[in-house]
N, CA, C and O atoms as a CHARMM CRD file, in Angstrom:
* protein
*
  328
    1    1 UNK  N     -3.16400   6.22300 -20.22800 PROA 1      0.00000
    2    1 UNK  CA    -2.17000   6.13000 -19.18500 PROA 1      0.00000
    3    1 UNK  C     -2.00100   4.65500 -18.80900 PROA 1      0.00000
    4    1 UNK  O     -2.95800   4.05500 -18.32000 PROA 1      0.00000
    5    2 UNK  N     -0.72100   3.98600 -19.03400 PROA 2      0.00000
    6    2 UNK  CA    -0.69400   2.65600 -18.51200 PROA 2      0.00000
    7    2 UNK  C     -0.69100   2.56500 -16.45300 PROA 2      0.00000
    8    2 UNK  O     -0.29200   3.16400 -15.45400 PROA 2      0.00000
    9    3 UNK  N     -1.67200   1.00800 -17.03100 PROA 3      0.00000
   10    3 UNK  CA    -1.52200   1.01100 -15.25800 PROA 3      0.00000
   11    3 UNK  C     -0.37700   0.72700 -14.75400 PROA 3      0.00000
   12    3 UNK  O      0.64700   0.80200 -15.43400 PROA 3      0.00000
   13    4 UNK  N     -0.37300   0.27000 -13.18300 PROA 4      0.00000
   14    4 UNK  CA     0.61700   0.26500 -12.47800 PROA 4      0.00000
   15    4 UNK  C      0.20700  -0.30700 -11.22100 PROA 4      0.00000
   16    4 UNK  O     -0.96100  -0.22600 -10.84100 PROA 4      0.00000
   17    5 UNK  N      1.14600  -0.90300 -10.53200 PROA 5      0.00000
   18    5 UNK  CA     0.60600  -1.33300  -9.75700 PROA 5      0.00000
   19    5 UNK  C      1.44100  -0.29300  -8.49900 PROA 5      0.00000
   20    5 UNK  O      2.33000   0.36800  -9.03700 PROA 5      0.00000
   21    6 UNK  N      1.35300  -0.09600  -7.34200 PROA 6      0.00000
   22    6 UNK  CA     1.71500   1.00700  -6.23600 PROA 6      0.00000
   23    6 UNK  C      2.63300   0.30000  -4.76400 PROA 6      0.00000
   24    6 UNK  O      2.56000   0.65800  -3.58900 PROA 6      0.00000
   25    7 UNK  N      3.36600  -0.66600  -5.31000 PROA 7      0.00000
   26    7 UNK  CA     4.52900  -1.45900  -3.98800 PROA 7      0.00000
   27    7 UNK  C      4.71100  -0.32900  -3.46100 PROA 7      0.00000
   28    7 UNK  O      4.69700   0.75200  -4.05000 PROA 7      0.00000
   29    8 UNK  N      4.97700  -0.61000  -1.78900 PROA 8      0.00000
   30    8 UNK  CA     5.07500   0.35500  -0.66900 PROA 8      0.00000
   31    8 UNK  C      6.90300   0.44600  -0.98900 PROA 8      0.00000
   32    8 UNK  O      7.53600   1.44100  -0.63600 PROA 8      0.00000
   33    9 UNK  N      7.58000  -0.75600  -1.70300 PROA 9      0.00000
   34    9 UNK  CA     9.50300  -0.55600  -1.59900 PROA 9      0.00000
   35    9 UNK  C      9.43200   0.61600  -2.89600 PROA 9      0.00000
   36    9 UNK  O     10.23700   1.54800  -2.87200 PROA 9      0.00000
   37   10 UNK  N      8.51200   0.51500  -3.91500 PROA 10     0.00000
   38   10 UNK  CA     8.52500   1.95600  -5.03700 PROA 10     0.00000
   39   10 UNK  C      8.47200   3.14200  -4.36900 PROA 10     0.00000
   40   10 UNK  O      9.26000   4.08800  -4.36000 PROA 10     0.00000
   41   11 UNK  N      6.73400   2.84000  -3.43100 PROA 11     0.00000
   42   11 UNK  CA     6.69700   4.36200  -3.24800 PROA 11     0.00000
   43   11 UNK  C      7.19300   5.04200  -2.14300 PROA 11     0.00000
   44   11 UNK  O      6.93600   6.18700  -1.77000 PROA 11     0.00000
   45   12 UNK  N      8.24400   3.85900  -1.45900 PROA 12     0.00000
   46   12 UNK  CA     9.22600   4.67300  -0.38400 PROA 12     0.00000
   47   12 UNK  C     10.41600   4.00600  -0.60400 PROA 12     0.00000
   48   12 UNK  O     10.53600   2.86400  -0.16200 PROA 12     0.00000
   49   13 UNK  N     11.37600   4.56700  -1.25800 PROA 13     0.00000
   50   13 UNK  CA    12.63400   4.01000  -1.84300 PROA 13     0.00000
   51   13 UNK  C     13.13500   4.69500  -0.79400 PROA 13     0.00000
   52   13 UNK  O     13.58800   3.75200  -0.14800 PROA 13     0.00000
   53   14 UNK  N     13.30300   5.36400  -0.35600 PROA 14     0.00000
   54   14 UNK  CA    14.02200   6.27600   0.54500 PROA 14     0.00000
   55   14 UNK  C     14.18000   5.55700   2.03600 PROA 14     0.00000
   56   14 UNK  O     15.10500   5.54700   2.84800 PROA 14     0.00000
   57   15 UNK  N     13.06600   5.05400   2.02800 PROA 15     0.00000
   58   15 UNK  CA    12.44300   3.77100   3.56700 PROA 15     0.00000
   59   15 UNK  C     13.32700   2.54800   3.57900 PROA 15     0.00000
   60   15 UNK  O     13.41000   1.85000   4.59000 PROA 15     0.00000
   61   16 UNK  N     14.06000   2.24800   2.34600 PROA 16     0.00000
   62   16 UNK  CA    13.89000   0.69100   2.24600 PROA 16     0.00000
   63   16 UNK  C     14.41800   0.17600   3.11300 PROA 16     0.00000
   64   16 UNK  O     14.24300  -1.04000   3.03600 PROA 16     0.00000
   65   17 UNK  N     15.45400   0.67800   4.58900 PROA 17     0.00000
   66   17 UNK  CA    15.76000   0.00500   5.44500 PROA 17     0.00000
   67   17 UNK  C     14.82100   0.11300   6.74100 PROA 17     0.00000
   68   17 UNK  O     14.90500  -0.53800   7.78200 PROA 17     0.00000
   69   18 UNK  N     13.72800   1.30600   6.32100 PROA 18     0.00000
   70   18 UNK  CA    12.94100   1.23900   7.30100 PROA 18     0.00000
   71   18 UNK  C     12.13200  -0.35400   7.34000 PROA 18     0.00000
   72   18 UNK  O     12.09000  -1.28000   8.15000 PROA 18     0.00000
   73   19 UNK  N     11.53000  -0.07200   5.95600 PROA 19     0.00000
   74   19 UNK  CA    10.36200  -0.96600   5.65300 PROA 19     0.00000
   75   19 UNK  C     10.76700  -2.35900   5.67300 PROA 19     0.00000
   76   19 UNK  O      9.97700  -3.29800   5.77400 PROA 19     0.00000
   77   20 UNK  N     12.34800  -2.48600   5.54800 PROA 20     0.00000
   78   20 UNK  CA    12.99600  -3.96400   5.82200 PROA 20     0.00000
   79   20 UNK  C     12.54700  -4.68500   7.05300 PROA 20     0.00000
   80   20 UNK  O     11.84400  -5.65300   7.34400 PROA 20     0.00000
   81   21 UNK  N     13.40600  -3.60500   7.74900 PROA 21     0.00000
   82   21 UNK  CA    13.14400  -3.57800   9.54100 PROA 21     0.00000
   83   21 UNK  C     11.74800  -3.89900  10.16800 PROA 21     0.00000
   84   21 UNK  O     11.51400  -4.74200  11.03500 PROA 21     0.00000
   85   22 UNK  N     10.82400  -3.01000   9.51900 PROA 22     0.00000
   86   22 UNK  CA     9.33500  -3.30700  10.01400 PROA 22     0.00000
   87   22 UNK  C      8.69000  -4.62400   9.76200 PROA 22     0.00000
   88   22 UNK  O      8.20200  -5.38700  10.59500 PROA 22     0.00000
   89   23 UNK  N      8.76700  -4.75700   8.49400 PROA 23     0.00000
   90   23 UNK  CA     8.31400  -6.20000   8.07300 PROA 23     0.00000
   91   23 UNK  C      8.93200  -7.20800   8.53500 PROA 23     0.00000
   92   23 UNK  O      8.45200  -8.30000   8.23200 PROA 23     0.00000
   93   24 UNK  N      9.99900  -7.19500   9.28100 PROA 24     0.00000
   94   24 UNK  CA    10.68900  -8.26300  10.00800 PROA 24     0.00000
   95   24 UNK  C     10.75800  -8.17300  11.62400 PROA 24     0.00000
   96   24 UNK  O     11.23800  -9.16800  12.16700 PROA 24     0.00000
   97   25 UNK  N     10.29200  -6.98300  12.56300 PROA 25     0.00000
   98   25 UNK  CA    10.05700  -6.99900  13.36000 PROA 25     0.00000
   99   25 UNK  C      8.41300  -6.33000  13.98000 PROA 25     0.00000
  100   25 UNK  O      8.33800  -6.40700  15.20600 PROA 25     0.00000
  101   26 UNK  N      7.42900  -5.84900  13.44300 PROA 26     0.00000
  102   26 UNK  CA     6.58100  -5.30300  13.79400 PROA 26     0.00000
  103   26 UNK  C      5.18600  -5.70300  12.97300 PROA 26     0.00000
  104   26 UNK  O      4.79200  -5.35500  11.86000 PROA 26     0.00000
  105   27 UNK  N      4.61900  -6.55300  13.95100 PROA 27     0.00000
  106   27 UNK  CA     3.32600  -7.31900  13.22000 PROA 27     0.00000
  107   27 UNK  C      2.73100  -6.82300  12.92200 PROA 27     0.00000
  108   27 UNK  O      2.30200  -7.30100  11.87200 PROA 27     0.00000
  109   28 UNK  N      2.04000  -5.52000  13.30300 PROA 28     0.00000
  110   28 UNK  CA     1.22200  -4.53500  13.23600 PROA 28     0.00000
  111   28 UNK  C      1.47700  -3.71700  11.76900 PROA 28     0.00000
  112   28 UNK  O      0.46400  -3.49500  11.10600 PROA 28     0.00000
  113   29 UNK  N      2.74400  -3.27300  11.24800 PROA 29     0.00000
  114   29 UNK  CA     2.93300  -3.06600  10.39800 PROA 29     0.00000
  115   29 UNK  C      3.34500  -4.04700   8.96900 PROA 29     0.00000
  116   29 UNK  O      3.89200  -3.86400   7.88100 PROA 29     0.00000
  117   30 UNK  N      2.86200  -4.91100   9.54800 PROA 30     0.00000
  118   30 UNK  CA     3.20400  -6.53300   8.37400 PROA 30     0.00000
  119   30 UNK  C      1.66300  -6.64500   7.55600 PROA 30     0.00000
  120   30 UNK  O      1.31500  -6.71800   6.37800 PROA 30     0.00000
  121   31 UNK  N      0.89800  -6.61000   9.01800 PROA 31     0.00000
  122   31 UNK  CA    -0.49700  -6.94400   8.59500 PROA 31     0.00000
  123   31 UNK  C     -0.99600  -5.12800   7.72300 PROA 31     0.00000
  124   31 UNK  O     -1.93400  -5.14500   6.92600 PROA 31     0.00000
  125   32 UNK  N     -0.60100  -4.39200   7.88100 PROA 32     0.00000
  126   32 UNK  CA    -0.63600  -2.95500   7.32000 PROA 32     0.00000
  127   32 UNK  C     -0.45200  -3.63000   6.22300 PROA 32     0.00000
  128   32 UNK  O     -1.34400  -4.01600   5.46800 PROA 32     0.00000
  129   33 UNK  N      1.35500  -3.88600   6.03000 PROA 33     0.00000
  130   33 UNK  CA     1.72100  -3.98500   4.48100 PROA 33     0.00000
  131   33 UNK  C      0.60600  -4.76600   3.59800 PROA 33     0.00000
  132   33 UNK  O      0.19000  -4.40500   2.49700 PROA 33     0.00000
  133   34 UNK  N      0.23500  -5.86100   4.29200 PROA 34     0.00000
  134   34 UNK  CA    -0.00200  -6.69300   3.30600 PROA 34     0.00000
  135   34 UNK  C     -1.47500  -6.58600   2.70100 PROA 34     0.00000
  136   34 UNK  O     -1.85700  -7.15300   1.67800 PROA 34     0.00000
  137   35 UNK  N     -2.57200  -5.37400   3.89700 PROA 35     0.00000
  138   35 UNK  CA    -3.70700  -5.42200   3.20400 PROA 35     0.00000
  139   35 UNK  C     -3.26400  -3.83200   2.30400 PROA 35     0.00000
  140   35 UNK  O     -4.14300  -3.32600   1.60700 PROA 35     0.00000
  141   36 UNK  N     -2.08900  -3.25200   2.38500 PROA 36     0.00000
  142   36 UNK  CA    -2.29900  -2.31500   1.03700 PROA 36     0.00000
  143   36 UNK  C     -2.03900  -2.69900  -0.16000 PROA 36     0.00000
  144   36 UNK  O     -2.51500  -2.33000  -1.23400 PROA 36     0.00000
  145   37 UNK  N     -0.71100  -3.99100   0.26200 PROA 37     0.00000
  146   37 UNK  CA    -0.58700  -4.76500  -1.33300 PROA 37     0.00000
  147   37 UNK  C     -1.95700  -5.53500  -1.88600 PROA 37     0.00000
  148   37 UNK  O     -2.12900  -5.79400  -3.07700 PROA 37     0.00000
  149   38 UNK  N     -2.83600  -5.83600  -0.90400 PROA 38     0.00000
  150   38 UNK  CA    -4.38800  -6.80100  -1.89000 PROA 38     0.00000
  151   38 UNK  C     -4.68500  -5.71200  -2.13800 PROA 38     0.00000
  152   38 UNK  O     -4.92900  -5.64600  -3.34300 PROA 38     0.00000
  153   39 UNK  N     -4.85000  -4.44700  -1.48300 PROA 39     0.00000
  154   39 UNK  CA    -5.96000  -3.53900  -2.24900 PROA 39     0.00000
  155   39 UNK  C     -5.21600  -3.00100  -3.38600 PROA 39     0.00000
  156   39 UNK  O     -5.96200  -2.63900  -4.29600 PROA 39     0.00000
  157   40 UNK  N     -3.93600  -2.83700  -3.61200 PROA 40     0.00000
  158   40 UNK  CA    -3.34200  -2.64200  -4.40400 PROA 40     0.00000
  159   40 UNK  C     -3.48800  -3.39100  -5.82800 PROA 40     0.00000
  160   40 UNK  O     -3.65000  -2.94000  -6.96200 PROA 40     0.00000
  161   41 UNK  N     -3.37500  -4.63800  -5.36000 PROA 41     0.00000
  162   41 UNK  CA    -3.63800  -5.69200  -6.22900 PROA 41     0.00000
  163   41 UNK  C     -5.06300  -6.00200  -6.57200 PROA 41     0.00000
  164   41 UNK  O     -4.98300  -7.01300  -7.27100 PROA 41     0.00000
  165   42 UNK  N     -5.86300  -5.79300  -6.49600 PROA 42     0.00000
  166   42 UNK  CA    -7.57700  -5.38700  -6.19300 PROA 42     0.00000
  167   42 UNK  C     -7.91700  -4.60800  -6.94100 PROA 42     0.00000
  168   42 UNK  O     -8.91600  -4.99100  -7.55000 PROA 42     0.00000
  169   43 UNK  N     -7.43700  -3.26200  -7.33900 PROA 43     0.00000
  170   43 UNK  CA    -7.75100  -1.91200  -7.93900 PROA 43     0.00000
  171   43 UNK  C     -7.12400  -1.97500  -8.96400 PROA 43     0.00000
  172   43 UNK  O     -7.62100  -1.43000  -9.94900 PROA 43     0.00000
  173   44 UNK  N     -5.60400  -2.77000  -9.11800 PROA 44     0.00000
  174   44 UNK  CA    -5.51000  -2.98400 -10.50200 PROA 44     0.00000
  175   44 UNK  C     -6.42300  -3.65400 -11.44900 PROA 44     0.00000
  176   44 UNK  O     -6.91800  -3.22300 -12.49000 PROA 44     0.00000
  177   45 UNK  N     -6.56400  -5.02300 -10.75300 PROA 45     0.00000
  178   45 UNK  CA    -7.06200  -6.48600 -11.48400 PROA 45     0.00000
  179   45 UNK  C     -8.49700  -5.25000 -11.84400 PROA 45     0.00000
  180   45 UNK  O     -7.86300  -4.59800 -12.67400 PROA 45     0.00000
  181   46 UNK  N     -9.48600  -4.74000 -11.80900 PROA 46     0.00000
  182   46 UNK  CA   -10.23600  -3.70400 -11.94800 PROA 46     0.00000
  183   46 UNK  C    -10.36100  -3.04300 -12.69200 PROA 46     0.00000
  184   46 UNK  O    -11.47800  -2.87200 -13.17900 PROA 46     0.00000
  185   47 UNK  N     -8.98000  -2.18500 -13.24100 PROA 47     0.00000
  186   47 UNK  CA    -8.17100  -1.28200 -13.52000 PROA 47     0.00000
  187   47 UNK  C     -7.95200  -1.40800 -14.90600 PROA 47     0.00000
  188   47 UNK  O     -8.04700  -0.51700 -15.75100 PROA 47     0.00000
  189   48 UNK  N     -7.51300  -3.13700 -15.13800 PROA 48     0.00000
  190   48 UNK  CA    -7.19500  -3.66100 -16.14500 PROA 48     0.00000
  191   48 UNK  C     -8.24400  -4.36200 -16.53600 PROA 48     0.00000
  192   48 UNK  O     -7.82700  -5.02300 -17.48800 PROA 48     0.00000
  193   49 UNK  N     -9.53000  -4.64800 -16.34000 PROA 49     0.00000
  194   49 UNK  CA   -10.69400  -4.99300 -16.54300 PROA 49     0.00000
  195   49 UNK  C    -11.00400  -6.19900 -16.62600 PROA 49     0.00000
  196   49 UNK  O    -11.85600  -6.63200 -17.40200 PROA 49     0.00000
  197   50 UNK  N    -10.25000  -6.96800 -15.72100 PROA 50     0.00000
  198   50 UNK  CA   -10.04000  -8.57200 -15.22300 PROA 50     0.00000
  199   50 UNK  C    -11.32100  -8.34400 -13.88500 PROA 50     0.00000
  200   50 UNK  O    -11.90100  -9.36600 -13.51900 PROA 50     0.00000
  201   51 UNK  N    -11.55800  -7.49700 -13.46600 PROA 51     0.00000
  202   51 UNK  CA   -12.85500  -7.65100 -12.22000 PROA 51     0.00000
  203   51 UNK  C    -13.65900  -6.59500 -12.56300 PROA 51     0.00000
  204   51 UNK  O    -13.31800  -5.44700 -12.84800 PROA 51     0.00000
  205   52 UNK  N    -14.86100  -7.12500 -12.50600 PROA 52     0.00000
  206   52 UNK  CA   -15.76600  -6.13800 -12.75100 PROA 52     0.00000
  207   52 UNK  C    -16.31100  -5.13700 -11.40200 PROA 52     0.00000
  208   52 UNK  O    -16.50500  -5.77700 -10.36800 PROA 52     0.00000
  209   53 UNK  N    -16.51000  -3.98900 -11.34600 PROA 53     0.00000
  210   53 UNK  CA   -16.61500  -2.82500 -10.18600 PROA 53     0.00000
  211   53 UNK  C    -17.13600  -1.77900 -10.59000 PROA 53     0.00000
  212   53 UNK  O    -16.66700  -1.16900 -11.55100 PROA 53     0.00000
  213   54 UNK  N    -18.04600  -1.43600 -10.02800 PROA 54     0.00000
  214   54 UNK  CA   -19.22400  -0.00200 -10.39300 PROA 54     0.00000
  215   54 UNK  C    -17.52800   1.57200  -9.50800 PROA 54     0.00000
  216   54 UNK  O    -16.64300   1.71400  -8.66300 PROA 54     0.00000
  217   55 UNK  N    -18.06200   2.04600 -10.33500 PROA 55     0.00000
  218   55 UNK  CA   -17.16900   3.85300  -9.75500 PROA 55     0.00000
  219   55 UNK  C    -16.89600   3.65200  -8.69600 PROA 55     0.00000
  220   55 UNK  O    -15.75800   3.39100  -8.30700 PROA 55     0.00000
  221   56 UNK  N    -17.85000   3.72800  -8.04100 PROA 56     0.00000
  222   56 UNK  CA   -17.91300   4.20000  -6.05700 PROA 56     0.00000
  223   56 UNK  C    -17.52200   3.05900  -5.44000 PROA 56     0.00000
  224   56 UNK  O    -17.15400   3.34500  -4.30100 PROA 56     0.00000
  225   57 UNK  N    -17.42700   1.87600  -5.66600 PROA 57     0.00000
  226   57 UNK  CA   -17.17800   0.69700  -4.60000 PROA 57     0.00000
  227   57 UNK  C    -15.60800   1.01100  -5.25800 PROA 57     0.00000
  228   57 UNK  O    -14.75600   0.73800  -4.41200 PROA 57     0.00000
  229   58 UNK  N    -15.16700   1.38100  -6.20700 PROA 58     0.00000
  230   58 UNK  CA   -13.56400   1.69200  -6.91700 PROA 58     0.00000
  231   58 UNK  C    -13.01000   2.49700  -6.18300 PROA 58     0.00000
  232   58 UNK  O    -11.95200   2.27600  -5.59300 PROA 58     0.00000
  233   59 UNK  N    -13.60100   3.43700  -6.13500 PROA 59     0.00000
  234   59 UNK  CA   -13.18600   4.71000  -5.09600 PROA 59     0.00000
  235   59 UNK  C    -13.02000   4.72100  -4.06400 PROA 59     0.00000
  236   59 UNK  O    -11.95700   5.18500  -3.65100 PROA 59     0.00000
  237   60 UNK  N    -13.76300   4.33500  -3.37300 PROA 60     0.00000
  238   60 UNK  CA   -13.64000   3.55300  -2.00200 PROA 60     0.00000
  239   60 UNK  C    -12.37400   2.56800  -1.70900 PROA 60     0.00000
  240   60 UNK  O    -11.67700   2.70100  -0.70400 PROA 60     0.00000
  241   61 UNK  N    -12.15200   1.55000  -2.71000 PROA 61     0.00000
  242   61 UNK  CA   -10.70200   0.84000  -2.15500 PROA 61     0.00000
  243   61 UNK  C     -9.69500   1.68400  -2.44200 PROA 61     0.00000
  244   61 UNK  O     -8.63000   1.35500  -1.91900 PROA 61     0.00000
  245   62 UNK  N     -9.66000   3.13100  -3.41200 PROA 62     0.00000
  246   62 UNK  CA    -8.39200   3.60800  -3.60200 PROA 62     0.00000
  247   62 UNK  C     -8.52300   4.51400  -2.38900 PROA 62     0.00000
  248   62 UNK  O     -7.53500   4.60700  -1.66000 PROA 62     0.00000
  249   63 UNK  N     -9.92900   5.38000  -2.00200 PROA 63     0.00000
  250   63 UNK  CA    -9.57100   5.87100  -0.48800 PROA 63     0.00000
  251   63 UNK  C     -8.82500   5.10300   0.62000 PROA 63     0.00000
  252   63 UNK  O     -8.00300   5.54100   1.42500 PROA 63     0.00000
  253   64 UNK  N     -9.35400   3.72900   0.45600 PROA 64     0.00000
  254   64 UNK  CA    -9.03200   2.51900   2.01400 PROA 64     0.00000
  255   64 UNK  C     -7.43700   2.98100   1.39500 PROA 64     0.00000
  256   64 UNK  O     -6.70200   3.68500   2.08800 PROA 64     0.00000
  257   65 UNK  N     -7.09600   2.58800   0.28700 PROA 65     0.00000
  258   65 UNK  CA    -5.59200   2.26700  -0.28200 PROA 65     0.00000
  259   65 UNK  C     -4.57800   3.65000   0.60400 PROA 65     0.00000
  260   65 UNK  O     -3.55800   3.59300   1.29000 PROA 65     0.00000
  261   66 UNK  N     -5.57600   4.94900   0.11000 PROA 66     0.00000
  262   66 UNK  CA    -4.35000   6.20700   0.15600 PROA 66     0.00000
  263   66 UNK  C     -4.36100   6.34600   2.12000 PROA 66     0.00000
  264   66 UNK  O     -3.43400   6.90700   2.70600 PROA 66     0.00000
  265   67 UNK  N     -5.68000   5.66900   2.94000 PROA 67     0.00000
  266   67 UNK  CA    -5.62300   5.98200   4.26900 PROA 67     0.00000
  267   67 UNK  C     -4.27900   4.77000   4.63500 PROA 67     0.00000
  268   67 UNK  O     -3.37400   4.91800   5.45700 PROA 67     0.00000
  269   68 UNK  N     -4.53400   3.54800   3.69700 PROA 68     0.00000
  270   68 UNK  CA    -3.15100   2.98100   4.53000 PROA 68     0.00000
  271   68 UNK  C     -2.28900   3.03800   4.05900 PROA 68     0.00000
  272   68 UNK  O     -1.41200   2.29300   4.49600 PROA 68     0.00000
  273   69 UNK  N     -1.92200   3.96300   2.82800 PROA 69     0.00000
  274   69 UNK  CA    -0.25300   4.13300   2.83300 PROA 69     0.00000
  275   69 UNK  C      0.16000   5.43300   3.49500 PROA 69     0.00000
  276   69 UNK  O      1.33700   5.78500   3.57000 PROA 69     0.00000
  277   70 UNK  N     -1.26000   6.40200   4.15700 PROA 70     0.00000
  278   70 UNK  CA    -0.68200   7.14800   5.14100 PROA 70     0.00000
  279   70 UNK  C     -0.47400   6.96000   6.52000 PROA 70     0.00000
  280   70 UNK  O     -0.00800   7.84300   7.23900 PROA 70     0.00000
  281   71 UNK  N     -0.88100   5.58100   7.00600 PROA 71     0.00000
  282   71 UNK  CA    -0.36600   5.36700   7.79400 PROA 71     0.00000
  283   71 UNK  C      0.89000   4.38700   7.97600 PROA 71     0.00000
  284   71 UNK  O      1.54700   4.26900   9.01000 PROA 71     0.00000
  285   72 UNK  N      1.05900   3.81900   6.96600 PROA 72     0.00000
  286   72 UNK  CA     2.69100   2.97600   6.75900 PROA 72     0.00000
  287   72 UNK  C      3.66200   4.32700   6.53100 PROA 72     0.00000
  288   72 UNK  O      4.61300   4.65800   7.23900 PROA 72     0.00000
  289   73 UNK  N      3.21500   4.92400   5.49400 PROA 73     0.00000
  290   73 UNK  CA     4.05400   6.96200   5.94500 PROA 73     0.00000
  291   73 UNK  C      4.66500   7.17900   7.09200 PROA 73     0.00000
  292   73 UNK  O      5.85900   7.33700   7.34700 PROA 73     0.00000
  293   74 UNK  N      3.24600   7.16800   8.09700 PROA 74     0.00000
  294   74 UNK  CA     3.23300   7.10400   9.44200 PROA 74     0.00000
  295   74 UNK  C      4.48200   6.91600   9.71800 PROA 74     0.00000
  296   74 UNK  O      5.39600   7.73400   9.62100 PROA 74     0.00000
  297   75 UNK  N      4.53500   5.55400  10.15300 PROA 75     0.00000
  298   75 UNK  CA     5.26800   4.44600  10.96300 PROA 75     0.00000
  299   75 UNK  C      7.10800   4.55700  10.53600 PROA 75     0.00000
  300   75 UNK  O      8.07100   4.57300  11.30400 PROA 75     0.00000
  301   76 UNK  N      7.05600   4.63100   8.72400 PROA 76     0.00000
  302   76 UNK  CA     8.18200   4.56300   8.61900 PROA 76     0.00000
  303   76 UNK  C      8.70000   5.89200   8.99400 PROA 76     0.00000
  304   76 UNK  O      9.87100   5.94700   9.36800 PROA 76     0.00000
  305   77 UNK  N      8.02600   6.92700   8.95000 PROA 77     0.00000
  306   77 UNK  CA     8.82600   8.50000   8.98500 PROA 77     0.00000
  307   77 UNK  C      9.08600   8.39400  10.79300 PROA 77     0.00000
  308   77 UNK  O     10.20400   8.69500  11.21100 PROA 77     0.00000
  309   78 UNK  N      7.91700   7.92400  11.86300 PROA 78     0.00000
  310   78 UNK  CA     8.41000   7.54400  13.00800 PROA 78     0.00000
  311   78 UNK  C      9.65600   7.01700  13.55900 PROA 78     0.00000
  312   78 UNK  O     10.31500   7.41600  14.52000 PROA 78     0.00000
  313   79 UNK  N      9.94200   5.55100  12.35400 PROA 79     0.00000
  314   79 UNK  CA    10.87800   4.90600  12.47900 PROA 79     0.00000
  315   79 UNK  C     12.48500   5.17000  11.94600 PROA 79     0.00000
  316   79 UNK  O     13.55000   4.56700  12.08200 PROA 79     0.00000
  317   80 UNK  N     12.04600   6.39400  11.27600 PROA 80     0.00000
  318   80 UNK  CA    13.13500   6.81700  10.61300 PROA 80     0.00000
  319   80 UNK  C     14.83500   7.42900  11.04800 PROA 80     0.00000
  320   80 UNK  O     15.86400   7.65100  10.41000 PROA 80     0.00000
  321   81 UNK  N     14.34500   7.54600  12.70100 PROA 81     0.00000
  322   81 UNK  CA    15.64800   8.11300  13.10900 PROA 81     0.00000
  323   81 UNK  C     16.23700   6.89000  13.99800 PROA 81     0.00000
  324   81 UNK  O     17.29900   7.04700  14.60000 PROA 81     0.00000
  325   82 UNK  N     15.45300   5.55500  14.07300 PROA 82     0.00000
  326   82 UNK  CA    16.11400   4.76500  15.10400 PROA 82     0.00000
  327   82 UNK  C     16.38700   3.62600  14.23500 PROA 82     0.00000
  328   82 UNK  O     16.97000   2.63700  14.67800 PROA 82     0.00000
């Protein structure tokens, strides 16, 4: 299976004027974005066998990964009617 890397504008195309909006007005969700893109970017470099990482410390950043793209979920489905 080729890797991939997991951008929050891929995996919410549907958002993209949410996620515009947020990243340009809401710090809270800036600093969100940007530690799911390192862990994102983290689990690849890994992934692709550029960093070396035992199973469980792996697993662990893709848990941290899936808790914060459910809460950017969160925010944009919040933000979605205003």
């Amino acid at each position: 299976m080729p890797l991939e890397h997991h951008p929050l504008r891929r995996d919410f195309p549907e958002f993209e004027t949410q996620l515009s909006d947020l990243l340009q007005a809401d710090g809270h969700f800036v600093r969100l974005a940007q530690e799911y893109e390192a862990l994102d970017k983290r689990i690849y470099e890994v992934e692709d066998g550029r960093v070396a990482m035992d199973e469980m410390t792996l697993l662990g950043l893709k848990m941290q990964r899936v808790s914060l793209k459910d809460e950017v979920a969160t925010l944009l489905s919040n933000g979605a009617g205003g």
